[in-house]
C-alpha positions as CSV (number, residue, x, y, z in Angstrom):
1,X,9.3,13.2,-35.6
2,X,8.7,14.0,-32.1
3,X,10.4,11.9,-29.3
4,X,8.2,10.4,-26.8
5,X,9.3,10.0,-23.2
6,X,10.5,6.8,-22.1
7,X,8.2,6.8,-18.7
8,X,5.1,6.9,-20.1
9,X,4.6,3.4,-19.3
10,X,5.8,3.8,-16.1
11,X,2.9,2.9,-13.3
12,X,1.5,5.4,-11.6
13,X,1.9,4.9,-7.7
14,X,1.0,7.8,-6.1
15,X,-2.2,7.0,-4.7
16,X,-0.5,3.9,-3.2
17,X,2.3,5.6,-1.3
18,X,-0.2,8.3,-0.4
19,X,-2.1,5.6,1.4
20,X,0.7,3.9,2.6
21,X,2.3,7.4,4.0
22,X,-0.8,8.4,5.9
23,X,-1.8,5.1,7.3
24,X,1.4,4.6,8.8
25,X,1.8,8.2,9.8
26,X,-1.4,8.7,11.4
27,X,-2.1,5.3,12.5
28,X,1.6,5.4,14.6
29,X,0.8,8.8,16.0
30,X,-2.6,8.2,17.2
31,X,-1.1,4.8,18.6
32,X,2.1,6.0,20.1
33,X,1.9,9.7,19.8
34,X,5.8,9.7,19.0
35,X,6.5,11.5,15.7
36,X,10.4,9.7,15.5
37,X,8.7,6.6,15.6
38,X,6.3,7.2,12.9
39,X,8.7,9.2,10.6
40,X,10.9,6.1,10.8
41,X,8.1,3.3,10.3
42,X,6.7,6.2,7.4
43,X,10.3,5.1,5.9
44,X,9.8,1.7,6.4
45,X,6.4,1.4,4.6
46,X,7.6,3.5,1.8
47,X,10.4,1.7,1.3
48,X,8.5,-2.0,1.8
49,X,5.6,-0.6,-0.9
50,X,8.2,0.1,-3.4
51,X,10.3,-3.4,-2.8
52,X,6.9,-4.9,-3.5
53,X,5.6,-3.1,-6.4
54,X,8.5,-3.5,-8.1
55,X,7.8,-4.5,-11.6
56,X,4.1,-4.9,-10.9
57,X,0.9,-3.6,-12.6
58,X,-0.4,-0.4,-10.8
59,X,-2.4,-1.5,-7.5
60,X,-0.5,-4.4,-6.6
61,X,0.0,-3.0,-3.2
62,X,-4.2,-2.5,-3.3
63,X,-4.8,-6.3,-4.3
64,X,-1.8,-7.6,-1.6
65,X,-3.3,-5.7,1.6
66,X,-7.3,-6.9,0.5
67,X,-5.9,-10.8,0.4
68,X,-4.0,-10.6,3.6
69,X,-5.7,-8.1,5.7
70,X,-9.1,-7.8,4.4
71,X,-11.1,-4.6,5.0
72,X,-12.5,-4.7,8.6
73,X,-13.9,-7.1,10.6
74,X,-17.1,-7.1,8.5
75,X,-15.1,-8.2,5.6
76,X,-12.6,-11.1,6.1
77,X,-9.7,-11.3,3.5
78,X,-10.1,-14.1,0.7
79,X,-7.3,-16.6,2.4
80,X,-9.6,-16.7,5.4
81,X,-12.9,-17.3,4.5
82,X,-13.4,-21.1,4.1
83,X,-15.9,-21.2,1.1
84,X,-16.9,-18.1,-1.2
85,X,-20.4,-16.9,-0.1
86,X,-22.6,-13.9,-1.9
């Protein structure tokens, strides 16, 4: 019998810290233009994605920036909108 390995279950992430990496990244150096900075908030957002993903289905950290932050202006986040409109 062959063995199967025990991560296969394991979520698959990498899209999320690849959005999370380059966001912060990008966003800090077109901001601030200081590359210490943004390594160290890089860090930080790596470190805050994994802290909440922990033990969550794959694109928790997908569903937790759309309810809080929304995507644009044109698009409000659900907690904000005061009834649900097509």
């Amino acid at each position: 019998m062959r063995p199967v390995p025990r991560n296969i279950d394991r979520p698959n992430r990498n899209a999320e810290y690849a959005l999370i990496g380059m966001c912060t990244w990008y966003g800090t150096m077109f901001t601030i233009g200081k590359p210490l900075i943004a390594l160290v908030l890089t860090i930080l957002g790596f470190y805050l994605t994994y802290k909440l993903t922990l033990n969550k289905p794959e694109g928790n950290a997908y569903r937790v920036w759309y309810t809080h932050l929304g995507l644009g202006k044109m698009i409000k986040p659900p907690k904000k909108v005061k009834r649900f409109e097509i």
